[in-house]
Backbone as XML, in Angstrom:
<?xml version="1.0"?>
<chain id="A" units="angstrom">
  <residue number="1" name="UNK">
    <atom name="N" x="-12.463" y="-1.586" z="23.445"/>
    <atom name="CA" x="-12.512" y="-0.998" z="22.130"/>
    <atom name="C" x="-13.102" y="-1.984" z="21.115"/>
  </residue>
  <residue number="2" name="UNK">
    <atom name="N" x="-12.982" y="-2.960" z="20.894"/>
    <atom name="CA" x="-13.337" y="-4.049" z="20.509"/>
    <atom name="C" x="-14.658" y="-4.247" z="20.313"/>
  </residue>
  <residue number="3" name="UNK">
    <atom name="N" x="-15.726" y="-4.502" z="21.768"/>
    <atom name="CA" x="-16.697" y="-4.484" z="22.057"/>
    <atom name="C" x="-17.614" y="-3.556" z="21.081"/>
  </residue>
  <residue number="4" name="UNK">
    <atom name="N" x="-17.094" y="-2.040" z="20.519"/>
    <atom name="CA" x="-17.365" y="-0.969" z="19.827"/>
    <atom name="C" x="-17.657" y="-1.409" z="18.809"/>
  </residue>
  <residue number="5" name="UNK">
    <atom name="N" x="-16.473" y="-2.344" z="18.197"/>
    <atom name="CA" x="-16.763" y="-2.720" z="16.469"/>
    <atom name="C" x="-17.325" y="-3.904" z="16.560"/>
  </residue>
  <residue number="6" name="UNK">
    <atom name="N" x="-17.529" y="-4.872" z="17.278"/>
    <atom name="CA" x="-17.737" y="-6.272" z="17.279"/>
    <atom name="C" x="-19.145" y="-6.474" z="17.915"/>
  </residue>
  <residue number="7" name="UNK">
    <atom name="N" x="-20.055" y="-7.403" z="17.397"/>
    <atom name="CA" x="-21.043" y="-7.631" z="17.942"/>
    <atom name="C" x="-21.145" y="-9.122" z="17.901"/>
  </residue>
  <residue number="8" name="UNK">
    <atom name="N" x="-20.462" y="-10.320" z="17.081"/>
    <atom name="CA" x="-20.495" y="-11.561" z="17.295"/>
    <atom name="C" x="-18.940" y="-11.965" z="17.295"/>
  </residue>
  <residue number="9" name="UNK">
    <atom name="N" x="-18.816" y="-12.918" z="18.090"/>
    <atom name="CA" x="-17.842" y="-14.053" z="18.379"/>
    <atom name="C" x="-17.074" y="-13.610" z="16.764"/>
  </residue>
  <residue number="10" name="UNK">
    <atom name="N" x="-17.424" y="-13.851" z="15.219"/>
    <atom name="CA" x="-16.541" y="-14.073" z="14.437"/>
    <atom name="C" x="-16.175" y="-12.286" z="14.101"/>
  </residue>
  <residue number="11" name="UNK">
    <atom name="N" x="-16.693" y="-11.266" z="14.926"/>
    <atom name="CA" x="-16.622" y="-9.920" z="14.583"/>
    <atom name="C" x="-15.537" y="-9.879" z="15.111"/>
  </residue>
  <residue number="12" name="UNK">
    <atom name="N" x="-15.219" y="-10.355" z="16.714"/>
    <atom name="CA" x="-14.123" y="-10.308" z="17.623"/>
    <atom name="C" x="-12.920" y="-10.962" z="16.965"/>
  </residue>
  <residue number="13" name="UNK">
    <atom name="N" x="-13.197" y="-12.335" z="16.353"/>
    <atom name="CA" x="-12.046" y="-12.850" z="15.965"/>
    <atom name="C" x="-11.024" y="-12.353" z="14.824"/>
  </residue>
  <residue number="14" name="UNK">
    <atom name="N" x="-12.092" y="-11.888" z="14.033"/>
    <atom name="CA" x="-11.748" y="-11.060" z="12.582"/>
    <atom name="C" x="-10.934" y="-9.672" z="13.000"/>
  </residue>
  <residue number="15" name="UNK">
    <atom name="N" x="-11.598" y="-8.714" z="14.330"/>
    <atom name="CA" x="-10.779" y="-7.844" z="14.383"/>
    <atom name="C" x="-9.560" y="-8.063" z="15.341"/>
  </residue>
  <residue number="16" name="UNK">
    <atom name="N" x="-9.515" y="-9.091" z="15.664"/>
    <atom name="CA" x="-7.943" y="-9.583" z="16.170"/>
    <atom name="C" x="-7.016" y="-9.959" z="15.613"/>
  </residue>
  <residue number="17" name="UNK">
    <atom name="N" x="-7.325" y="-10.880" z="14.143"/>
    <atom name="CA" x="-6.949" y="-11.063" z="13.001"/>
    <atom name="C" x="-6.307" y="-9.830" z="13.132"/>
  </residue>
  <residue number="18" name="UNK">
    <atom name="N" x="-6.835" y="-8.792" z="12.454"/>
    <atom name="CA" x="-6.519" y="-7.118" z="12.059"/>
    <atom name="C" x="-5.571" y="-7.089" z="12.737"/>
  </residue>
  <residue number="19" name="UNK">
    <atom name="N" x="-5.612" y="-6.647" z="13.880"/>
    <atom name="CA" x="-4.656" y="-6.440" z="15.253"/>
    <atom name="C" x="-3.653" y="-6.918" z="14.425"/>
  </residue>
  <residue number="20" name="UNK">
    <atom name="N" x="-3.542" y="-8.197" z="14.914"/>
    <atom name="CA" x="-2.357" y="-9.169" z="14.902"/>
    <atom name="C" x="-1.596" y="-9.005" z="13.404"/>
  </residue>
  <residue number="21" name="UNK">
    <atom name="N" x="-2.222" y="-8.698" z="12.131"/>
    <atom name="CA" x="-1.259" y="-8.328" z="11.340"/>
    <atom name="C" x="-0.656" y="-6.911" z="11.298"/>
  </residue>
  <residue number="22" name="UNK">
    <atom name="N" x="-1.246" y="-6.214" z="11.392"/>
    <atom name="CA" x="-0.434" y="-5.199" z="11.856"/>
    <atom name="C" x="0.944" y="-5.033" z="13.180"/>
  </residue>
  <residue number="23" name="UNK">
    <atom name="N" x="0.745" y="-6.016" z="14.168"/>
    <atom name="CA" x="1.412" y="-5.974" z="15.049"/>
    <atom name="C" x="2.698" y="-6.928" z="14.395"/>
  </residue>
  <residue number="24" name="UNK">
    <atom name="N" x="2.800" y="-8.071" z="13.343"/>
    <atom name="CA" x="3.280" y="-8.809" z="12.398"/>
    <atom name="C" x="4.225" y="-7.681" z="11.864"/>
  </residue>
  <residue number="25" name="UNK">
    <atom name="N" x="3.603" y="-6.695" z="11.007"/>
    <atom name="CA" x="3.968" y="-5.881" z="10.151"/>
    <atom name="C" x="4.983" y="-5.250" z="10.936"/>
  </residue>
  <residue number="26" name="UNK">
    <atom name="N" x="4.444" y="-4.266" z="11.832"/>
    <atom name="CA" x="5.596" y="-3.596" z="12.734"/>
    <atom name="C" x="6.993" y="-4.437" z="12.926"/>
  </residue>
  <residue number="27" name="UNK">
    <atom name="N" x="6.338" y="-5.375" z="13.559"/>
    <atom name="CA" x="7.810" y="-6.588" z="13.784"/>
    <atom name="C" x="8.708" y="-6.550" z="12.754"/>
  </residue>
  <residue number="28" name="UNK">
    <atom name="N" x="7.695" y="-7.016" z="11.473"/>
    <atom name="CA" x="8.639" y="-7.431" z="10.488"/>
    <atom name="C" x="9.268" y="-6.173" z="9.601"/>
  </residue>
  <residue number="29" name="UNK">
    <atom name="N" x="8.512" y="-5.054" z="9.873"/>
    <atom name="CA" x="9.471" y="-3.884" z="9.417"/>
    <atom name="C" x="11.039" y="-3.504" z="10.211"/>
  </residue>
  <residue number="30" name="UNK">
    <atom name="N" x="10.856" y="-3.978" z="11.635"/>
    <atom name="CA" x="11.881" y="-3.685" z="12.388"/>
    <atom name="C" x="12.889" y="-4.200" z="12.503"/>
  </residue>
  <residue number="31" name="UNK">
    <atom name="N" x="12.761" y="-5.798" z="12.277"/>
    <atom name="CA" x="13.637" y="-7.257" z="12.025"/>
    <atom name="C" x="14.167" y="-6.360" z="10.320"/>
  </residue>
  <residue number="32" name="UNK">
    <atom name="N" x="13.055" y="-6.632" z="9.555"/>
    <atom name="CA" x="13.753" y="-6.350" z="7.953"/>
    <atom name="C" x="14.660" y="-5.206" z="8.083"/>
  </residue>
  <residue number="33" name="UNK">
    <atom name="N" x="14.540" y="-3.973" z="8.688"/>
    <atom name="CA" x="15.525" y="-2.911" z="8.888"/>
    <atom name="C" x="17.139" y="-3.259" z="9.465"/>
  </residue>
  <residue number="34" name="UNK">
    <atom name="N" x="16.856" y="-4.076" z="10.312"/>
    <atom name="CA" x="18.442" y="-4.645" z="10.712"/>
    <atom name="C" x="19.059" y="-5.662" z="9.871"/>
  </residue>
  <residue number="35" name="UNK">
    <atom name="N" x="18.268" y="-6.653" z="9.099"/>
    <atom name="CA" x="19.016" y="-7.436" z="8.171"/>
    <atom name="C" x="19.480" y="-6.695" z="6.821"/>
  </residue>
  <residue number="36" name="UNK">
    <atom name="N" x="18.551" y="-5.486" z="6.387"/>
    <atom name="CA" x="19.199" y="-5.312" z="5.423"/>
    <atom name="C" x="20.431" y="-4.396" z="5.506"/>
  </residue>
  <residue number="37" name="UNK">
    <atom name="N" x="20.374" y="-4.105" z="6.453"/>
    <atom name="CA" x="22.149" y="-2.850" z="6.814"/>
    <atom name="C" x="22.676" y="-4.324" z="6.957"/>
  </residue>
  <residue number="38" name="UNK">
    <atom name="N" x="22.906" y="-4.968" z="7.245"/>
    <atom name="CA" x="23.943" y="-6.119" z="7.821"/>
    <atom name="C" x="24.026" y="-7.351" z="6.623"/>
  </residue>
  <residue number="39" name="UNK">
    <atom name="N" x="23.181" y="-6.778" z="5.002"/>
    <atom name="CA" x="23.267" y="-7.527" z="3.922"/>
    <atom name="C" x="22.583" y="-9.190" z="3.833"/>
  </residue>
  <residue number="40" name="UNK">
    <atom name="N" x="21.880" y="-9.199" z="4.977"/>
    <atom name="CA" x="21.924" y="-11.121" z="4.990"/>
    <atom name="C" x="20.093" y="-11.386" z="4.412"/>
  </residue>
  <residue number="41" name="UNK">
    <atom name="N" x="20.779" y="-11.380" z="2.879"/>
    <atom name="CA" x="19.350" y="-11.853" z="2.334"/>
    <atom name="C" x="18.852" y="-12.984" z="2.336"/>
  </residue>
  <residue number="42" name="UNK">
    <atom name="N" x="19.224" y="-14.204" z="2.829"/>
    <atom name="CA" x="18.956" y="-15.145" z="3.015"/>
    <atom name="C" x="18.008" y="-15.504" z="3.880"/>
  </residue>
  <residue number="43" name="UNK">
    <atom name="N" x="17.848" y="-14.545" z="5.292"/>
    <atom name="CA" x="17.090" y="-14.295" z="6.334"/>
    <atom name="C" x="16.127" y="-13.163" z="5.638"/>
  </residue>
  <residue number="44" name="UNK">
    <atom name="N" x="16.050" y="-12.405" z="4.523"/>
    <atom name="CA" x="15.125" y="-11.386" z="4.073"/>
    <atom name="C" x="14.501" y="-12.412" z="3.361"/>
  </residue>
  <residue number="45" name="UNK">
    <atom name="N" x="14.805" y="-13.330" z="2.832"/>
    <atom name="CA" x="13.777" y="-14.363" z="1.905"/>
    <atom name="C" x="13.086" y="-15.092" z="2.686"/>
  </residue>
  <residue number="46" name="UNK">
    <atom name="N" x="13.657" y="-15.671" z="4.033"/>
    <atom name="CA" x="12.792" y="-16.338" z="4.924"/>
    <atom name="C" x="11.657" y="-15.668" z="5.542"/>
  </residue>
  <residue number="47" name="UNK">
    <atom name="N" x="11.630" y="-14.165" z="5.753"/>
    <atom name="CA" x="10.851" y="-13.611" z="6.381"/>
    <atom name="C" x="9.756" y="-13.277" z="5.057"/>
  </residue>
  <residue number="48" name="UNK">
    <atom name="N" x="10.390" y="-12.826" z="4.093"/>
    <atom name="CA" x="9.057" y="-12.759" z="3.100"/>
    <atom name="C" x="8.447" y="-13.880" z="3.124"/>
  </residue>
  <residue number="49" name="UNK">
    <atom name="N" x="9.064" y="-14.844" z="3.259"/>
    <atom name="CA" x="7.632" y="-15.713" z="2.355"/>
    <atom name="C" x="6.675" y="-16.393" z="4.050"/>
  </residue>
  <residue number="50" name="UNK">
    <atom name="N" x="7.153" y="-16.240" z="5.206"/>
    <atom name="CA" x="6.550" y="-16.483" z="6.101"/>
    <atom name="C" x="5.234" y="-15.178" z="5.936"/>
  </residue>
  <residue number="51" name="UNK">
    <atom name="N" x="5.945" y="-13.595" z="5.766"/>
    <atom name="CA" x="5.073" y="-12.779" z="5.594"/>
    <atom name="C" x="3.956" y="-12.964" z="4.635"/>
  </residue>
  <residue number="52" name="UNK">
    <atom name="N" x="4.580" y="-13.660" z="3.538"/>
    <atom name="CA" x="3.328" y="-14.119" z="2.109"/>
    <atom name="C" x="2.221" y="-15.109" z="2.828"/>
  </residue>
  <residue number="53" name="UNK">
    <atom name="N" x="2.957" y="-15.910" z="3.671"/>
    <atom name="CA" x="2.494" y="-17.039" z="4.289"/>
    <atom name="C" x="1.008" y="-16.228" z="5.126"/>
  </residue>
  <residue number="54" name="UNK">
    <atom name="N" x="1.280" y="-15.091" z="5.694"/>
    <atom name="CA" x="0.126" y="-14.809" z="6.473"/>
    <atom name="C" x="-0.756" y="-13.298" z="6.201"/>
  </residue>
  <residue number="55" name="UNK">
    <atom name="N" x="-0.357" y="-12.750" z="4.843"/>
    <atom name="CA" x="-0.415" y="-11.444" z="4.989"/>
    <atom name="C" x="-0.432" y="-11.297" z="2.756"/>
  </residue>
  <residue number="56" name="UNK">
    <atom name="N" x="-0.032" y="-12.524" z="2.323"/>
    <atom name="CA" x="-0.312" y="-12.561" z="0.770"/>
    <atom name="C" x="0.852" y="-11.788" z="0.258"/>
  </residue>
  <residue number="57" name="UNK">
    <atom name="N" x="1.116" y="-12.342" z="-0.956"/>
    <atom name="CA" x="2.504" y="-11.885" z="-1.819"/>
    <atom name="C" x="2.455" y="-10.452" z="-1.812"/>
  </residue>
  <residue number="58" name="UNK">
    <atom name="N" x="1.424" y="-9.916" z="-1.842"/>
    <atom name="CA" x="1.992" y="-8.647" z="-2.286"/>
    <atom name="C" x="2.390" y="-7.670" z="-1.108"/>
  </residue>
  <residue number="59" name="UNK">
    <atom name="N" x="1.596" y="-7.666" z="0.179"/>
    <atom name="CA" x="2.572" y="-7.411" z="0.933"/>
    <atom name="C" x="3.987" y="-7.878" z="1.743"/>
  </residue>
  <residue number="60" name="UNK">
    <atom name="N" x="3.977" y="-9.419" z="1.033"/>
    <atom name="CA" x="5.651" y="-9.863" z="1.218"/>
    <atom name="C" x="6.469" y="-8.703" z="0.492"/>
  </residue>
  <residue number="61" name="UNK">
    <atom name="N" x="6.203" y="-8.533" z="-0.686"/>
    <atom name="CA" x="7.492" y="-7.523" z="-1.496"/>
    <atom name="C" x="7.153" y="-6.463" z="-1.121"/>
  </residue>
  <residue number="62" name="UNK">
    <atom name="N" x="5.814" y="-5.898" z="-0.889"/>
    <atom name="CA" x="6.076" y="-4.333" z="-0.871"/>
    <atom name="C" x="7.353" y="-3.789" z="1.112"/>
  </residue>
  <residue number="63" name="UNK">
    <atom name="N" x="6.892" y="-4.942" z="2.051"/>
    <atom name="CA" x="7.527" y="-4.953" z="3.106"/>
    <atom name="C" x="8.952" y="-5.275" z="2.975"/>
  </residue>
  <residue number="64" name="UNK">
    <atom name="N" x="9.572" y="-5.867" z="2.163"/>
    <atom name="CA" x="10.642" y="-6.710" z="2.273"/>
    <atom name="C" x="11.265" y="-6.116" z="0.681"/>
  </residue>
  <residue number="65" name="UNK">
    <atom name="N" x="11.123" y="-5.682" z="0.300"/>
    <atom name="CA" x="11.655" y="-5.275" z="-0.990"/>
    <atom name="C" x="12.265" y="-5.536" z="-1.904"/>
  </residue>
  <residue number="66" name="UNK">
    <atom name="N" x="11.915" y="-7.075" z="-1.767"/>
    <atom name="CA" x="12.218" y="-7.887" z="-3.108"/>
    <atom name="C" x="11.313" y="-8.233" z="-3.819"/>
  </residue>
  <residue number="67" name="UNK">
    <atom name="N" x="11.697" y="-9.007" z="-5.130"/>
    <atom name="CA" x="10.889" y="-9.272" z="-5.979"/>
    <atom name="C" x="9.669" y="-10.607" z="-5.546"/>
  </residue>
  <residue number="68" name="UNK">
    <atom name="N" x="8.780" y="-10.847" z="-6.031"/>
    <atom name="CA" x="8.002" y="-12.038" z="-6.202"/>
    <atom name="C" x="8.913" y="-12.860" z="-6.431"/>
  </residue>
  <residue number="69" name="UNK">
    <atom name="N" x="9.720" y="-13.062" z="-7.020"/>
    <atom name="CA" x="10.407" y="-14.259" z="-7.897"/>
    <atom name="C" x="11.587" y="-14.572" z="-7.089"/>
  </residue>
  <residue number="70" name="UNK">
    <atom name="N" x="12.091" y="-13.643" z="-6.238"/>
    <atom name="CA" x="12.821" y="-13.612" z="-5.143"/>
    <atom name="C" x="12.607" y="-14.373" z="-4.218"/>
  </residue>
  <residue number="71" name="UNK">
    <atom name="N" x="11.424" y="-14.149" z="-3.559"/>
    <atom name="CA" x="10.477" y="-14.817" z="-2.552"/>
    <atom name="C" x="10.499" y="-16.213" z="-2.821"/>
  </residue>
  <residue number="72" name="UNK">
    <atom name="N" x="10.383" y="-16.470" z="-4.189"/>
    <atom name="CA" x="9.913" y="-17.678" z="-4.820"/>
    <atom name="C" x="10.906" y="-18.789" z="-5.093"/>
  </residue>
  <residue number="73" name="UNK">
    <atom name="N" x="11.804" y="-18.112" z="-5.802"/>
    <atom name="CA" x="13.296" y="-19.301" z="-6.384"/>
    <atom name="C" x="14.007" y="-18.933" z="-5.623"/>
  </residue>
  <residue number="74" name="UNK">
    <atom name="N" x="14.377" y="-18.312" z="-4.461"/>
    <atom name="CA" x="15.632" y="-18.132" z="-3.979"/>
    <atom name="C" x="15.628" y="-19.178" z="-3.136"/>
  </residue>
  <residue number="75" name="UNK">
    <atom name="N" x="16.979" y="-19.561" z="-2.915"/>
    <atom name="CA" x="17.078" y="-21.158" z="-1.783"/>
    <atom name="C" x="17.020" y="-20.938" z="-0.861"/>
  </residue>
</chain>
């Protein structure tokens, strides 16, 4: 499938990139669903900002449903 969209080495890498955040996303929707029934925001702040880390602030909060500032000052 790949082969379809890609015609150089950085076409391939870029749409694996793709892949791989989405496959990120799934994860981290599924992990974030069990921490927040079980209240432990401490582990919801760690995962946002790893998510900011690879995927940019704004889909840290819109996934994780805290604030920017959350992400940011919380310990």
């Amino acid at each position: 499938m790949i082969s379809k969209y890609a015609i150089t080495l950085d076409d391939v890498a870029r749409l694996e990139g793709v892949i791989d955040m989405f496959k990120l996303k799934g994860d981290a929707d599924a992990y974030l669903e069990e921490i927040r029934e079980e209240g432990r925001v401490e582990e919801r702040v760690d995962l946002a900002r790893k998510i900011a880390e690879r995927l940019g602030m704004a889909e840290a909060v819109e996934i994780s449903g805290l604030s920017e500032d959350q992400i940011l000052n919380s310990p």
